[in-house]
N, C-alpha and C positions, 0 to 999 in steps of 0.2 A: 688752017684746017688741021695741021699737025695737032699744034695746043689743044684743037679742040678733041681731040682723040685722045690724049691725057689726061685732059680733064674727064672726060666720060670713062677712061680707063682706069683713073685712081682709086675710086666708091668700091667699084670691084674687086680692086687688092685690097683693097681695107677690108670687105667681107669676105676674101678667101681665108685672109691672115684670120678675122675670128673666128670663122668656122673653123677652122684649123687649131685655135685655141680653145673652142669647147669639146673637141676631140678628146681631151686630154681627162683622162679617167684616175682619181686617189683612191688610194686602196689604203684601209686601217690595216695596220698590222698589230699583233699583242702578243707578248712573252710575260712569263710571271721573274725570268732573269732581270739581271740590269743590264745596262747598256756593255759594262765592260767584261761579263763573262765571254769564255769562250761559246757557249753556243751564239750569243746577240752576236757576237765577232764576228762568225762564219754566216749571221742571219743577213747584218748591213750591208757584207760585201755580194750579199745577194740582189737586195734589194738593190743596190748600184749596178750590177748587172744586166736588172731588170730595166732599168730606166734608162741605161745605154743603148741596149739590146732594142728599144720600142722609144727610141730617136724623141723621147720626153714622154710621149702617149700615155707612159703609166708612170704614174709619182707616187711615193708613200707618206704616209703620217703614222710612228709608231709611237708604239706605248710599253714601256718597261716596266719593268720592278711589280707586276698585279695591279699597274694600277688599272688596266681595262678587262685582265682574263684571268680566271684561277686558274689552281692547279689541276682542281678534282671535278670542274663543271667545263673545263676546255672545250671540249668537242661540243657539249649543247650550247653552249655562249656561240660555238661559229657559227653552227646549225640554224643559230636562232638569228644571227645579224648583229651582233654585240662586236663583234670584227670579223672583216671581210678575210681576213688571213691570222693564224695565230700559228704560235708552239702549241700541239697538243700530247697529251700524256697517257695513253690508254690505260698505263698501269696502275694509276692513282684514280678512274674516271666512276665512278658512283656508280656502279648499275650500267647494264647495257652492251659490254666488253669483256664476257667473260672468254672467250677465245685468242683475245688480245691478249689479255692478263696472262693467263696461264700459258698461252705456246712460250711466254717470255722464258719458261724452263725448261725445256725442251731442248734447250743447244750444249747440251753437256758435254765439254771433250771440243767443244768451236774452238779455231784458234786463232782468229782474227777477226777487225772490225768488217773487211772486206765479204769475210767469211759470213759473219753476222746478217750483213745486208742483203747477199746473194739466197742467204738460206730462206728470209723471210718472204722475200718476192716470189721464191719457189714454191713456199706455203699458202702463200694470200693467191697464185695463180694454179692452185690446185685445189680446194677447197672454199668453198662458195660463202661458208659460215665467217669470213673473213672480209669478204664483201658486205654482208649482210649487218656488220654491227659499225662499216663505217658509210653505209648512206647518210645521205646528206651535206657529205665532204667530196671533195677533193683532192687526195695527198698528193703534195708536192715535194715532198722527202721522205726516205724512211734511215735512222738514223739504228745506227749501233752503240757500242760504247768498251770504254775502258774496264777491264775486267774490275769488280769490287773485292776489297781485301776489308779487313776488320778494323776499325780505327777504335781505341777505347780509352775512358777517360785516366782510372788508375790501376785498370787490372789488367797483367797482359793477357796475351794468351796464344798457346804455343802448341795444344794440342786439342781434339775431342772433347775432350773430359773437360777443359775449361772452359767450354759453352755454359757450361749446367751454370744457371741461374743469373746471367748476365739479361737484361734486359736491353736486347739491341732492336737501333729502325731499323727495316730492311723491306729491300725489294718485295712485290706481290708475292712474284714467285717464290721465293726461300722460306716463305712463312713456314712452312708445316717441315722444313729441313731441320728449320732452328728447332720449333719445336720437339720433333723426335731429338735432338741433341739435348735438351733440357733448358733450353734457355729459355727468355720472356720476348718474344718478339714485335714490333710494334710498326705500323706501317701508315707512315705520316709524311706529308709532303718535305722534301729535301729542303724547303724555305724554312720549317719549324722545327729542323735538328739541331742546331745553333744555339738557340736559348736551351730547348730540353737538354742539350750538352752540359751548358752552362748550371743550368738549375740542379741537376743529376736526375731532372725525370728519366733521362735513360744511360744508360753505363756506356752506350759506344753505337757505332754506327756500321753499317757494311754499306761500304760508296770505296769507288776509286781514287784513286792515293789523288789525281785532282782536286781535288777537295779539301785537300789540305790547305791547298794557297787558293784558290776560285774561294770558298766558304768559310775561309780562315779557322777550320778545326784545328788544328794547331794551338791556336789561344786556350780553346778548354778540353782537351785530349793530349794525354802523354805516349801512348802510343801505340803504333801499325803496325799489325800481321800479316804479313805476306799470303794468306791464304788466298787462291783463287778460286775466285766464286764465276762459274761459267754466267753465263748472259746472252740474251737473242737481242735481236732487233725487234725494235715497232716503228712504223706509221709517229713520224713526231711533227711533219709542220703540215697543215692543209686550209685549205680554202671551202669557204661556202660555196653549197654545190651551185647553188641559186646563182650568185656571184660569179662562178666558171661559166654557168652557161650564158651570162649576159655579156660573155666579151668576144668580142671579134675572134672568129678561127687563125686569125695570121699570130693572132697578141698569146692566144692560147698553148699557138709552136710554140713561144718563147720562152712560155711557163716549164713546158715539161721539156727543151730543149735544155735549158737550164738544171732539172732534176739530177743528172750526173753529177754536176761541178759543185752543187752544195754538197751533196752527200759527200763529195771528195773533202773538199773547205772542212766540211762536219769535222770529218776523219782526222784529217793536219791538224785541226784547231785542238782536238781532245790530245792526238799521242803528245803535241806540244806541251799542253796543261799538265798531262801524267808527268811528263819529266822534270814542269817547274816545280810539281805538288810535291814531289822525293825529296829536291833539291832542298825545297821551302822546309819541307818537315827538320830535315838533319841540320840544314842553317839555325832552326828554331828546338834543335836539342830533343824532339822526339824521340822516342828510342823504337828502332825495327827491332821483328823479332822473326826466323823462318817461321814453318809451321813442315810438322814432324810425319806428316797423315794422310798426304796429300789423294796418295789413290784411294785409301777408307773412304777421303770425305767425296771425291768423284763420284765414286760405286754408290755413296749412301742419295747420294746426289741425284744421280739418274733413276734408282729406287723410288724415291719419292715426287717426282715428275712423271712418273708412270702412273703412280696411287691418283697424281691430278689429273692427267691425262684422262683418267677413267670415272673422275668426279663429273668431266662434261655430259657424260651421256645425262643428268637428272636435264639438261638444256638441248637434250636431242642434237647433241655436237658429235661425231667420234675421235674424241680426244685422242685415242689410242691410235689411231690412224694417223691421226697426223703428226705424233709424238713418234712414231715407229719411221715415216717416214722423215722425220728431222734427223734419226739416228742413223738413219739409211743412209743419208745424202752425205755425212760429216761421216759417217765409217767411211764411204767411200774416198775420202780425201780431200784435201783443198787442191787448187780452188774449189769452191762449192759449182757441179755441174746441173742443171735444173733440169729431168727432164719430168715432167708434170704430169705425162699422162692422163688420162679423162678425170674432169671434174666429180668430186666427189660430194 
């Protein structure tokens, strides 16, 4: 009688173990980095988190280097089911983000990546216009970053005055800064500065001194200016919304349980990459240079994030609003304290 209760017992382990292995949900992930930047760094050891954290339940399959997700159509490729999770870039995004875009100037006078982070969450939870251009998603990160200095290929440049006619990429935001300074400025995904370096379609770059050694500018750039270019946060890794709501509410904790520890990972991976990028440049005979100006170019800085700030309203945004309250929050001090007061 025993055996025979084995035997009628075994069918049944065999269908719990497979039901229990079609439990088991892959999720695409996609970056337009390669595997061994620092962001993918701080993405893997996420996704190993994840599969820890959800006892195998969630497994991933990614995709590096574009080959599943651009730079400039990110958020409608998740939107749309092209991967279940990606890096996304608001600042490069074709249409549809202009509140993303532009608050990215707005953090004039930030002095940290922390700071960065905390400011944005204050913004996206006081202002609805911030919700409204990222339906469809899910974010599971919002990412800061290393302040941008000037990388150039053979002109330095040490003051104001030698903006004028430099044709640099650069952030969304900075665009009308360079401009009023007289430069050419051009604003192209951080994958196609490289050859333009190379070729001399552009004279130089405004990216963090990472970039040296992660992008290998170094090879065709002689040298960095210390000038700091303020910087916000945005919204950089999310999930399709579709996809968030089809998973179990336990697997869900895990997602946004998780949200602290990458941001953190973000953080360590980037200040890391700054310090190798210095290192890498000077081992490789770049030549630094200060910069002479720094409060001019501040003041002309926050000047001209106010002018955008007030371009939203043609999108029924209040720029000004929320450009006023970014100033608000960062006069008041670090840490950045949020208090959000009624939705606007």
């Amino acid at each position: 009688m025993k055996y025979l209760l084995i035997l009628l017992w075994l069918p049944l382990c065999f269908a719990c173990s497979d039901a229990h292995k079609t439990d088991v949900r892959t999720l695409t992930y996609a970056s337009p980095y390669p595997p061994g930047h620092p962001f993918s760094q701080a993405d893997i050891a996420w996704m190993e988190s994840i599969e820890e954290a959800s006892e195998g339940r969630i497994v991933f399959d990614a995709f590096w280097s574009g080959s599943l997700l651009s730079s400039d159509m990110s958020m409608l490729e998740i939107r749309h089911g092209v991967a279940d999770i990606g890096l996304i870039t608001p600042i490069y995004t074709r249409g549809g983000t202009h509140v993303l875009r532009t608050q990215a100037g707005f953090y004039g006078g930030i002095n940290s990546i922390d700071d960065q982070v905390a400011l944005f969450k204050c913004l996206a939870e006081s202002f609805p216009s911030f919700r409204h251009e990222l339906e469809g998603l899910k974010v599971l990160a919002i990412q800061g970053g290393n302040f941008p200095a000037v990388i150039t290929r053979y002109t330095p440049l040490k003051n104001l005055e030698d903006f004028k006619g430099l044709r640099l990429r650069v952030q969304s935001e900075a665009v009308a800064l360079l401009k009023e300074l007289g430069a050419d400025p051009v604003n192209m995904p951080m994958g196609e500065v490289y050859p333009a370096l190379a070729k001399g379609i552009i004279d130089g770059v405004v990216a963090p001194a990472d970039t040296i050694h992660s992008m290998h500018f170094s090879e065709v750039a002689e040298h960095i200016t210390l000038v700091k270019f303020s910087r916000g946060a945005y919204p950089a890794r999310a999930m399709s919304e579709k996809v968030w709501q089809s998973l179990p509410a336990d697997i869900q904790r895990i997602f946004e349980d998780a949200q602290a520890t990458w941001e953190q990972n973000l953080k360590e991976r980037l200040q890391e990459a700054e310090k190798r990028g210095l290192n890498f440049g000077r081992e490789n005979q770049m030549t630094f240079h200060s910069f002479s100006q720094q409060q001019q170019f501040d003041q002309l800085y926050n000047q001209m994030a106010r002018k955008e700030a007030a371009g939203l309203n043609e999108f029924n945004i209040d720029g000004e609003a929320i450009f006023q309250k970014a100033q608000d929050l960062i006069q008041a001090g670090s840490p950045i304290q949020c208090n959000s007061g009624a939705p606007q």
